[in-house]
C-alpha atoms as a printed R data frame, in Angstrom:
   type eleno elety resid chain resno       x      y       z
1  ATOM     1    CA   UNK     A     1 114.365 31.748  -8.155
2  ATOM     2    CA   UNK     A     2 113.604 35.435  -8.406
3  ATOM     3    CA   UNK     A     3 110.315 37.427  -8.057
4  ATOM     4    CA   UNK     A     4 109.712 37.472 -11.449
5  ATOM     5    CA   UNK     A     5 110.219 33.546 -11.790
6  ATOM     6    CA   UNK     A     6 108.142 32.826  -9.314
7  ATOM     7    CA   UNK     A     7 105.016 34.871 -10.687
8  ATOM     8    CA   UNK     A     8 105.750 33.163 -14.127
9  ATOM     9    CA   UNK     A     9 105.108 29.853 -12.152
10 ATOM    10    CA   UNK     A    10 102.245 31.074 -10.078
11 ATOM    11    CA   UNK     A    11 100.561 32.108 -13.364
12 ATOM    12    CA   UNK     A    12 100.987 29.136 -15.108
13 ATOM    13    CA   UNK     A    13  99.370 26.451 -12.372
14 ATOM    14    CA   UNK     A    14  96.937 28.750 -12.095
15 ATOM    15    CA   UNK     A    15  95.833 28.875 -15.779
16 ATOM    16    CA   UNK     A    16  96.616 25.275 -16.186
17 ATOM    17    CA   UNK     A    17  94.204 24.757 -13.184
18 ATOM    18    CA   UNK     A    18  91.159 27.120 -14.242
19 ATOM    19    CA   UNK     A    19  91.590 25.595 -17.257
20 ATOM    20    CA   UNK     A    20  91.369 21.993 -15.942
21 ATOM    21    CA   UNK     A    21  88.171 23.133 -13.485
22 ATOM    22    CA   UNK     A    22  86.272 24.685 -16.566
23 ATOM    23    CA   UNK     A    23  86.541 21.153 -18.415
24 ATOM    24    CA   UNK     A    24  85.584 19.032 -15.971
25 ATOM    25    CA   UNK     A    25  82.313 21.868 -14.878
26 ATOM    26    CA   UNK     A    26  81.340 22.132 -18.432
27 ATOM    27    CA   UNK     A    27  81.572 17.794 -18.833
28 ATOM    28    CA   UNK     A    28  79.657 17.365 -15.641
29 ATOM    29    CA   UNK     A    29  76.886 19.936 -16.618
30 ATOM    30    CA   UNK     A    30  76.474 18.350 -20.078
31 ATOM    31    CA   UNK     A    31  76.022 15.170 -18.552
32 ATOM    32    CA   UNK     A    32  73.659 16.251 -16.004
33 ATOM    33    CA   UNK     A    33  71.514 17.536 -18.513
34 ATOM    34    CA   UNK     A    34  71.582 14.880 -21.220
35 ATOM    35    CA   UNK     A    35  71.742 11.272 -19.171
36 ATOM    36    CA   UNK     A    36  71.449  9.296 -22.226
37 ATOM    37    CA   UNK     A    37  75.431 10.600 -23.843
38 ATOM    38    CA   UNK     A    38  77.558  7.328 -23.086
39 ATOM    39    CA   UNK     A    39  80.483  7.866 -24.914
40 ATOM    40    CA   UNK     A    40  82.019 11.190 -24.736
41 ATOM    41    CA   UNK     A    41  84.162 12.142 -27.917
42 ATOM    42    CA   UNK     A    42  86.659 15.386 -28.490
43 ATOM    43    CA   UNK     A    43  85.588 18.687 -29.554
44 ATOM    44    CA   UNK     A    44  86.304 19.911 -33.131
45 ATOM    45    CA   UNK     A    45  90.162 19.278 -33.721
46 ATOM    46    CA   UNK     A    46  90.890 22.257 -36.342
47 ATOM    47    CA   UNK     A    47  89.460 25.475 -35.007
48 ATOM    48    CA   UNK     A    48  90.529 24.409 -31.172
49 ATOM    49    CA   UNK     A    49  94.022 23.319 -32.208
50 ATOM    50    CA   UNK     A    50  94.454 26.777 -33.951
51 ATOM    51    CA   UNK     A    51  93.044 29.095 -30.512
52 ATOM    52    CA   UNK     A    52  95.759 26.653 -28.888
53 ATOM    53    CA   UNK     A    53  98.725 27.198 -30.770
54 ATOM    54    CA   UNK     A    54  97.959 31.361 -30.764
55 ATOM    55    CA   UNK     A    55  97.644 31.082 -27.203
56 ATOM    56    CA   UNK     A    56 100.685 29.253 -26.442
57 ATOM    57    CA   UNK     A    57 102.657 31.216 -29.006
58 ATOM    58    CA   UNK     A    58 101.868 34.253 -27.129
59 ATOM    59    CA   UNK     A    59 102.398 32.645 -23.661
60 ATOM    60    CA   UNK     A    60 106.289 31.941 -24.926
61 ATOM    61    CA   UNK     A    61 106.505 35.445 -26.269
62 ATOM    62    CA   UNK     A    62 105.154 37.342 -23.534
63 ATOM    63    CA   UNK     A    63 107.258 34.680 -20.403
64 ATOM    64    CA   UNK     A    64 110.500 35.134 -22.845
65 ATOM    65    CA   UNK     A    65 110.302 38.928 -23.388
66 ATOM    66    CA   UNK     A    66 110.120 38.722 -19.575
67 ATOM    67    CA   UNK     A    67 112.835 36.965 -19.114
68 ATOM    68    CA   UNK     A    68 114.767 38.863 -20.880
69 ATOM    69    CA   UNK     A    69 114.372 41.937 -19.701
70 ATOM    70    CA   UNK     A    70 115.153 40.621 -16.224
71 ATOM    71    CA   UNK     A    71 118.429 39.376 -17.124
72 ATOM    72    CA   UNK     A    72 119.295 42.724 -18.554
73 ATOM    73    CA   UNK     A    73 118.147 44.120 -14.809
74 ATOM    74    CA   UNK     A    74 120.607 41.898 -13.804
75 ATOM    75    CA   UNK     A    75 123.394 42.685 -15.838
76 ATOM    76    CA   UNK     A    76 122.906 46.137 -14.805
77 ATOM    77    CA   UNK     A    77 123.173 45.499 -11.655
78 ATOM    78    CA   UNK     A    78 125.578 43.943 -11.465
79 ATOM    79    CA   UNK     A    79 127.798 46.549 -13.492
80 ATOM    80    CA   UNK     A    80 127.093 49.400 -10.720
């Protein structure tokens, strides 16, 4: 794995983390405040789904231009 590779990574477990640690800070504040919920249920499907998919779609564009223009470092490099 290259530099580049390895930052990709980095980044990702470390979105996928903050991520995970906002959840679970905004579920245990909610239930700290209101000790009557019992049943916890999703958020609104449609307008989350959508910020998902434009987030992701620009996650694959952004990690594959990358990508790419490291293996055309390479190829360069390689040439000289």
């Amino acid at each position: 794995m290259n530099k580049i590779e390895i930052g990709l990574l980095i980044a990702v477990i470390g979105i996928v983390c903050y991520v995970g640690a906002l959840i679970y800070y905004e579920m245990a504040y909610e239930l700290e405040q209101h000790p009557e919920i019992k049943d916890i249920g999703g958020p609104p499907v449609i307008t989350d789904l959508r910020l998902v998919a434009v987030v992701i779609g620009f996650a694959v564009m952004m990690c594959s231009i990358l990508l790419y223009m490291n293996k055309e470092v390479k190829n360069d490099k390689e040439k000289r």
